[in-house]
C-alpha positions, -999 to 999 in steps of 0.1 A, spaced: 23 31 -111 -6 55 -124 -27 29 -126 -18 16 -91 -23 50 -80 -60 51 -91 -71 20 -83 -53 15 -48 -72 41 -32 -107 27 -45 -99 -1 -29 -94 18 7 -124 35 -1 -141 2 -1 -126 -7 29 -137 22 45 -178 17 38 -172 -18 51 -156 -3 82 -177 -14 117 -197 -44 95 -168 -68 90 -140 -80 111 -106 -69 104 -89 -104 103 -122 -117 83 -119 -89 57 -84 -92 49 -82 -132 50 -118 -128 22 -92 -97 2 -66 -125 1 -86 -151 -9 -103 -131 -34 -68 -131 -49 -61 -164 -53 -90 -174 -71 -84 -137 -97 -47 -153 -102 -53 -191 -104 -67 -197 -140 -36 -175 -155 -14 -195 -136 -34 -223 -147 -34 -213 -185 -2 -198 -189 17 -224 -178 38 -202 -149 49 -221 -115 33 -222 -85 70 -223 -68 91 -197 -62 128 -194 -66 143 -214 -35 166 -182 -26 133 -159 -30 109 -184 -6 117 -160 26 113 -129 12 76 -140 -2 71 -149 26 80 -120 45 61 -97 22 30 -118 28 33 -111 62 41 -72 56 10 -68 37 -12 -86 59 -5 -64 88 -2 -33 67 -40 -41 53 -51 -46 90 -34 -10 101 -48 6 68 -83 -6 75 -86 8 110 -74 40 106 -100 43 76 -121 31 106 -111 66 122 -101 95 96 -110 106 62 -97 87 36 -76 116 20 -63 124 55 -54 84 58 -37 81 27 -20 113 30 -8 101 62 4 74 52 28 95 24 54 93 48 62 61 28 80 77 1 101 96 20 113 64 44 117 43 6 140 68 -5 164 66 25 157 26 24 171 29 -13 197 42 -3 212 20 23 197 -13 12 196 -8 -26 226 16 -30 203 38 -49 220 74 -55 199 98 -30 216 137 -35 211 166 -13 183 184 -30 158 152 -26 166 145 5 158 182 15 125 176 -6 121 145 17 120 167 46 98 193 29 72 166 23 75 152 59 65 187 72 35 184 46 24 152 65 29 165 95 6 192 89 -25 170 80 -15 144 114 -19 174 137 -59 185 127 -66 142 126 -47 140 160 -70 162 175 -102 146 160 -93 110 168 -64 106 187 -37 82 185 -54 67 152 -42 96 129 -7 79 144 -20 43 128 -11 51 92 25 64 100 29 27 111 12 18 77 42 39 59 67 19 76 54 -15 70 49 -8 36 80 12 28 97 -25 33 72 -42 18 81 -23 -13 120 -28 -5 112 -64 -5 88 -60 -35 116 -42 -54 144 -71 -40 125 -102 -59 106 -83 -83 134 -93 -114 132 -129 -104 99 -133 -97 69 -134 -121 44 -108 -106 12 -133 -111 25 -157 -99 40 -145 -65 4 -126 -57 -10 -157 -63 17 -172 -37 11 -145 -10 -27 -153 -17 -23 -190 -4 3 -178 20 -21 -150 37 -49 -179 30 -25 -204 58 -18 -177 81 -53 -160 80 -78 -191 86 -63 -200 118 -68 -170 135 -104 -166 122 -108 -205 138 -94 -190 168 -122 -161 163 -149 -182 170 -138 -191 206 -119 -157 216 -136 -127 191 -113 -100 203 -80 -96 214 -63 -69 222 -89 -48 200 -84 -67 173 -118 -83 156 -108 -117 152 -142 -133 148 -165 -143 116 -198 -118 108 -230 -130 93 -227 -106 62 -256 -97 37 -252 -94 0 -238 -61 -6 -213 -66 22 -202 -96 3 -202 -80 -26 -177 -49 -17 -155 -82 0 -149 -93 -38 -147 -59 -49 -120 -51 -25 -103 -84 -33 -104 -72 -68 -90 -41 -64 -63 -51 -43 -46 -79 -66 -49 -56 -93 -35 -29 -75 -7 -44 -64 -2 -66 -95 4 -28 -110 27 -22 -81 51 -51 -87 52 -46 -124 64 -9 -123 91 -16 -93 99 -45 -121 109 -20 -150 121 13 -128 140 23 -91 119 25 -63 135 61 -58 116 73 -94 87 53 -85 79 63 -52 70 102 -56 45 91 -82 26 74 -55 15 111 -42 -8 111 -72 -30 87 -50 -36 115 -28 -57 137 -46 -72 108 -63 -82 95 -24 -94 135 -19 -121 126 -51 -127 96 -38 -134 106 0 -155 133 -12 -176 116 -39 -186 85 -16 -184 97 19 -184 139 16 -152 145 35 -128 171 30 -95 182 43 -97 211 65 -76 244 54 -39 229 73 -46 194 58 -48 210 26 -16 220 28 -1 196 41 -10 175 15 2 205 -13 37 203 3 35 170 2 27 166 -37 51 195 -45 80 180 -30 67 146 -45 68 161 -79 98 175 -77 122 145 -64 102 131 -97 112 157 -121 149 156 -105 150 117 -103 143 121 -145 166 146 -150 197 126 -130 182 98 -156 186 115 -188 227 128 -179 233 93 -170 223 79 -199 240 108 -225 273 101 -199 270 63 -203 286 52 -235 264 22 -255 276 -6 -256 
């Protein structure tokens, strides 16, 4: 998840510089395809299936479609707002997974997280209200990201013990790949739609070359993703996603110079905090559960 954590917001940060050059539907249909070709000499080599468990095929399915549109929301509001205030955003996530743990999953949720839950909601809402005034309703676009990808990771979590993780990104590649290229075909006679770049750009070199980069990021990224919700709850993994925020603050102010203004700032220190501490708690819970539960 550390890993994910680093490597997930270099991919938004490439996403962002290619921001007003490419197409939405174009860049994430190249991401997706980028992916498939990454994942299809280890399937190749290493023997796995291309098939997925006939009880899993409509949850893959469904998670394809979840991080389709979640990559299209992510990538305009980067279009919009600084990349730490984007991601940070976008940390309402966490808070929504632990809830979703807890009715879907039947995850144990106490008291004191669930008060850190609403601590670090407060935190978000504090960087949204300086955004909201910049851009508008955009700062509102990653909220929506949180959402879609707070059940994308319920899913995720749902399949991840049945399903090798190479081998279902490879899966959602193709998947993405079928639902993707009609739409761009659709592009070329009806570019936009409902503010939604549906058409194909002439691109130069470096363009292409942040395309791949991005495709690259992402499948390793989320390959990263699907292992940790394979070993660990979604409730212990989620806090440790905050550790992409200040890693998106580097990021945003290395490549682009942006900073968070004094409220985003702490915002995004409640937000951590509380984070941190449903972490530290979520480990403690872990360690009297296993002294309580006898070996067998």
């Amino acid at each position: 998840m550390l890993g994910f954590c680093i490597v997930a917001p270099l991919g938004d940060a490439v996403a962002k510089m290619l921001s007003g050059s490419v197409g939405i539907v174009q860049l994430v249909l190249v991401r997706f395809t980028v992916q498939v070709f990454l994942l299809a000499p280890f399937i190749w080599v290493t023997g796995r299936a291309w098939r997925m468990p006939a009880h899993s095929w409509h949850l893959v399915v469904l998670r394809t479609v979840l991080h389709v549109l979640g990559i299209g929301m992510m990538v305009s509001a980067l279009a919009h707002l600084e990349l730490a205030d984007a991601v940070a955003i976008a940390f309402v996530m966490p808070f929504i997974m632990l809830f979703l743990g807890k009715l879907f999953l039947k995850e144990e949720v106490g008291a004191r997280r669930i008060l850190a839950s609403i601590v670090g909601f407060g935190g978000t809402l504090l960087v949204i209200q300086p955004a909201f005034e910049d851009v508008g309703y955009w700062a509102l676009l990653p909220v929506g990201v949180a959402i879609n990808f707070a059940f994308f990771m319920l899913i995720t979590r749902r399949i991840a013990k049945d399903v090798d993780p190479i081998s279902m990104q490879a899966v959602s590649g193709g998947i993405a790949m079928l639902i993707l290229v009609p739409i761009v075909i659709f592009g070329s006679f009806q570019t936009n739609v409902v503010g939604v770049d549906l058409g194909w750009r002439d691109l130069g070199a470096f363009s292409w070359g942040l395309l791949v980069l991005l495709g690259i990021f992402g499948t390793v990224a989320h390959l990263l993703m699907t292992w940790s919700l394979r070993y660990a709850p979604s409730a212990t993994l989620a806090p440790m996603q905050y550790l992409e925020i200040p890693f998106a603050t580097a990021f945003g102010f290395l490549l682009f110079g942006d900073f968070p203004d004094d409220m985003a700032l702490l915002g995004i220190a409640m937000t951590i905090a509380s984070g941190l501490y449903i972490l530290v708690r979520e480990e403690k819970l872990r360690r009297i559960q296993a002294i309580e539960t006898p070996a067998e």
